[in-house]
TORKOL-4160 file (C-alpha; in steps of 0.2 Angstrom, whole numbers, padded with zeros to 4 digits, m for minus):
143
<pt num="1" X="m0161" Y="0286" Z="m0428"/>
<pt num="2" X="m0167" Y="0269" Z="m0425"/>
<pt num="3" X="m0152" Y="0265" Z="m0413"/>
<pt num="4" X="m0154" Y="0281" Z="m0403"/>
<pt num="5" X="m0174" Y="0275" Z="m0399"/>
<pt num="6" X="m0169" Y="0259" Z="m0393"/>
<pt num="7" X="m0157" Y="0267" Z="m0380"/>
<pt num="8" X="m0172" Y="0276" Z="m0374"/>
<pt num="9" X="m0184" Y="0261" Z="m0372"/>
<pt num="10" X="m0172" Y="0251" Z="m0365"/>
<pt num="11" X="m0176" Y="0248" Z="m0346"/>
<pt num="12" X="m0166" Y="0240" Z="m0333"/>
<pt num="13" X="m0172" Y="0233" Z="m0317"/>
<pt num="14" X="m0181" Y="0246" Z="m0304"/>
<pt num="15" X="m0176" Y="0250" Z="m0287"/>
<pt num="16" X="m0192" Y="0239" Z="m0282"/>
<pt num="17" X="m0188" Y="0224" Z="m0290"/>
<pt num="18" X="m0171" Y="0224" Z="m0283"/>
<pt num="19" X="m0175" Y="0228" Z="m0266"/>
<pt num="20" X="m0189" Y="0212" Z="m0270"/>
<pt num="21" X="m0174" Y="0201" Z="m0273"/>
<pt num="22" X="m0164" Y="0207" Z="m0262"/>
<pt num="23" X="m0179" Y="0203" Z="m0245"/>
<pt num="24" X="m0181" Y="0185" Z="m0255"/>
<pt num="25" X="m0162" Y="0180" Z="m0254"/>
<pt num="26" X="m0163" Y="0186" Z="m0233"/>
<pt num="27" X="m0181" Y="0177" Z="m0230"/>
<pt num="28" X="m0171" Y="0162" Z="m0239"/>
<pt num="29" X="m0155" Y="0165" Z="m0227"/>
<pt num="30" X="m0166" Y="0168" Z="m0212"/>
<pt num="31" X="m0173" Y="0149" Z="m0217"/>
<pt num="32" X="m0158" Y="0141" Z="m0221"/>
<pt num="33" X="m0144" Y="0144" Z="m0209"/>
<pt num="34" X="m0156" Y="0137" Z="m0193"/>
<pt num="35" X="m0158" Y="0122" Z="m0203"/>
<pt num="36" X="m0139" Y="0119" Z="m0207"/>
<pt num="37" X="m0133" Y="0121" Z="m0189"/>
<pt num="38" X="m0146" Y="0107" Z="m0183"/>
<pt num="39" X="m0140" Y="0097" Z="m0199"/>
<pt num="40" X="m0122" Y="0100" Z="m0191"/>
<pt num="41" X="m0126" Y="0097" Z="m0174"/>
<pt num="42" X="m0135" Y="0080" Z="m0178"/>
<pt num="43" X="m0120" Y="0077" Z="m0187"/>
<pt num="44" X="m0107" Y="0081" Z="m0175"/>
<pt num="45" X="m0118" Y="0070" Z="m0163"/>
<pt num="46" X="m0119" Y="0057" Z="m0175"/>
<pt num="47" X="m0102" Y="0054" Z="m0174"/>
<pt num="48" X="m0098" Y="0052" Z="m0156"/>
<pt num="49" X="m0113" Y="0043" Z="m0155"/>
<pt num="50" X="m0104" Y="0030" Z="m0170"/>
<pt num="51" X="m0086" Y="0035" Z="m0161"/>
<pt num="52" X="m0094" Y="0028" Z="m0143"/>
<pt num="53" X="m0103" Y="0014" Z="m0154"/>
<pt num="54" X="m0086" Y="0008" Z="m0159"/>
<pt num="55" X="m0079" Y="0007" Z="m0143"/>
<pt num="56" X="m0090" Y="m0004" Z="m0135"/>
<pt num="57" X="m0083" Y="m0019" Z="m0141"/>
<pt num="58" X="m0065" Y="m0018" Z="m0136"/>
<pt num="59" X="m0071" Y="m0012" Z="m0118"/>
<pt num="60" X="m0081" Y="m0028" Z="m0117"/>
<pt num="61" X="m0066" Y="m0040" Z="m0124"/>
<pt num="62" X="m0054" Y="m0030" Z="m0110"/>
<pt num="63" X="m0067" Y="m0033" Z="m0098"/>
<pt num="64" X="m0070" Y="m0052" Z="m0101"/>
<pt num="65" X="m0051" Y="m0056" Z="m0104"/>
<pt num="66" X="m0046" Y="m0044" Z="m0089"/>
<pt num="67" X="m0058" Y="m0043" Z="m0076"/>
<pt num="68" X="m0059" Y="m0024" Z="m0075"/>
<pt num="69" X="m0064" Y="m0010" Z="m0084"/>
<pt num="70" X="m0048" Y="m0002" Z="m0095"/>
<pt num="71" X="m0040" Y="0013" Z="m0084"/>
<pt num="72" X="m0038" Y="0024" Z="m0100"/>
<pt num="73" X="m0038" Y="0020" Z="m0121"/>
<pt num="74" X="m0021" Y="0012" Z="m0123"/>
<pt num="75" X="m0025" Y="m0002" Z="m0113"/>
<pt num="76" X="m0038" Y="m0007" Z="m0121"/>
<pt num="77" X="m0031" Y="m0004" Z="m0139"/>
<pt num="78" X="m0045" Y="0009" Z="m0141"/>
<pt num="79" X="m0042" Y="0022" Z="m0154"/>
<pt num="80" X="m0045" Y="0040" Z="m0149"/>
<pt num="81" X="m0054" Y="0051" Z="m0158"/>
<pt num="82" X="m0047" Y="0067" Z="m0167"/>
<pt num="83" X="m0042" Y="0079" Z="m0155"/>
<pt num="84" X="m0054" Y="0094" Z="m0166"/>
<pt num="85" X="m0068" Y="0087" Z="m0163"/>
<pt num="86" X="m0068" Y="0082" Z="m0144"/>
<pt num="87" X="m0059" Y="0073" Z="m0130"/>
<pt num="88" X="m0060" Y="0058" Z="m0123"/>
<pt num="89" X="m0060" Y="0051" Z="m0105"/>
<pt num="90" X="m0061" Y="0032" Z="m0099"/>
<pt num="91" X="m0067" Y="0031" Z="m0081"/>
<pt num="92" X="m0071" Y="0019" Z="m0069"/>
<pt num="93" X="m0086" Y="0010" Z="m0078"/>
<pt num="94" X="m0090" Y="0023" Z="m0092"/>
<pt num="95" X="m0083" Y="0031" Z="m0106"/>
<pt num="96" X="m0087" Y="0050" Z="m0112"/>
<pt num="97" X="m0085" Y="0061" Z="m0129"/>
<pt num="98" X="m0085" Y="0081" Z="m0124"/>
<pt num="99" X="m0086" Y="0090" Z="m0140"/>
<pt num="100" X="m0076" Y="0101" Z="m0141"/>
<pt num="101" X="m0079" Y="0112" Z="m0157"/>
<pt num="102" X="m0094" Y="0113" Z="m0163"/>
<pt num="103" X="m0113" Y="0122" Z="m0166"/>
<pt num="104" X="m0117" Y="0133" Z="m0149"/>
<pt num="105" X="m0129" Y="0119" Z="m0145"/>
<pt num="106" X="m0116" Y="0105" Z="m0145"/>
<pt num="107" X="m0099" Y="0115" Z="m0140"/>
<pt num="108" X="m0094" Y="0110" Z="m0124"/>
<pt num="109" X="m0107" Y="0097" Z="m0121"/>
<pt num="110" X="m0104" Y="0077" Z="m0116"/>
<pt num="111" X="m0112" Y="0062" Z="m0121"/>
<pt num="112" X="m0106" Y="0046" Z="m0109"/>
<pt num="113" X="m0109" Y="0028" Z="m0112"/>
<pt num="114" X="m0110" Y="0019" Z="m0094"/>
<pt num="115" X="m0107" Y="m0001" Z="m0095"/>
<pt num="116" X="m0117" Y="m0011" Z="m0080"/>
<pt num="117" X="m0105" Y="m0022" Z="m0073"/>
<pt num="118" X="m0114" Y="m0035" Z="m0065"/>
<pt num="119" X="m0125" Y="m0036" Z="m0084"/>
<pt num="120" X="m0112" Y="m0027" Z="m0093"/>
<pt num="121" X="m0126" Y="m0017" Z="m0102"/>
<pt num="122" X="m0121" Y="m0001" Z="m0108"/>
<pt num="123" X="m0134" Y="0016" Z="m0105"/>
<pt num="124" X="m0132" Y="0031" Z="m0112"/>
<pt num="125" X="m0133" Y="0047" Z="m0106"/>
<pt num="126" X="m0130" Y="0065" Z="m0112"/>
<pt num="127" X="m0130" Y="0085" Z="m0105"/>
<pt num="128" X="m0138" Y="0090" Z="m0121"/>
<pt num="129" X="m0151" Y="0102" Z="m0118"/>
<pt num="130" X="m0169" Y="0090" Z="m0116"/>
<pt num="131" X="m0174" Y="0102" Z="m0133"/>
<pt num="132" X="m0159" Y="0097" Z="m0140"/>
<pt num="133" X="m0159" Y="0080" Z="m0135"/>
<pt num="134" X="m0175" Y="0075" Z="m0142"/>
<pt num="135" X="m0169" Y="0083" Z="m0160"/>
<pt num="136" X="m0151" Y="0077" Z="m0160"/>
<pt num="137" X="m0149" Y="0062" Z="m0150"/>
<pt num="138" X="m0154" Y="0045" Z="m0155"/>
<pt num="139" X="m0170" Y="0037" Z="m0146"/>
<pt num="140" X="m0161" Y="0024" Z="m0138"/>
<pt num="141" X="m0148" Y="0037" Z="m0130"/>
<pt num="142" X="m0161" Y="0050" Z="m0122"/>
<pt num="143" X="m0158" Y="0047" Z="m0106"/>
């Protein structure tokens, strides 16, 4: 008889208390995917801001031993970046990243380092929303 009572005390959870988790876990959600896309997008921009970073160099060598900025990223023994992030393109004094997949707020967008040629200081310019900007970019690229 003893076995038979504990089957009838025994509880398990209520319809309350599930639907309590279950408005937890989507509060939760409704937090943590808007901070994993920006945490993607900085880091997307992150990238071809350390992919333009790295190409600086070899344009100013080609520039110095050439005399002219390098028509595209085989003259200058540049390597391209993956084509499943973005593309590249060399033109006459700059050099821009499009990303091409990506979070909404960075799909489609460029980001262009332009090199001065009479003081061969490079500026850095983007397309990025001015929201966006101010959250993803680097301060010394805002422009």
């Amino acid at each position: 008889m003893k076995g038979i009572n504990q089957i009838k005390n025994a509880k398990g959870f209520t319809l309350i208390e599930l639907l309590i988790v279950v408005a937890i876990i989507g509060i939760l959600a409704a937090i943590a995917i808007p901070q994993y896309q920006s945490y993607v997008a900085k880091s997307d921009v992150g990238a071809v801001i350390q992919t333009l970073d790295a190409m600086k160099t070899p344009i100013d060598h080609y520039v110095m031993t050439e005399g002219t900025f390098p028509a595209n990223a085989a003259a200058a023994n540049l390597t391209t970046p993956p084509a499943a992030t973005g593309t590249l393109a060399i033109n006459a004094a700059s050099i821009a990243f499009t990303i091409t997949k990506g979070t909404p707020s960075t799909k489609g967008k460029t980001i262009t380092y332009a090199r001065n040629p009479a003081t061969g200081a490079w500026t850095c310019t983007s397309d990025l929303d001015a929201t966006d900007k101010t959250k993803l970019m680097p301060t010394h690229c805002q422009g």
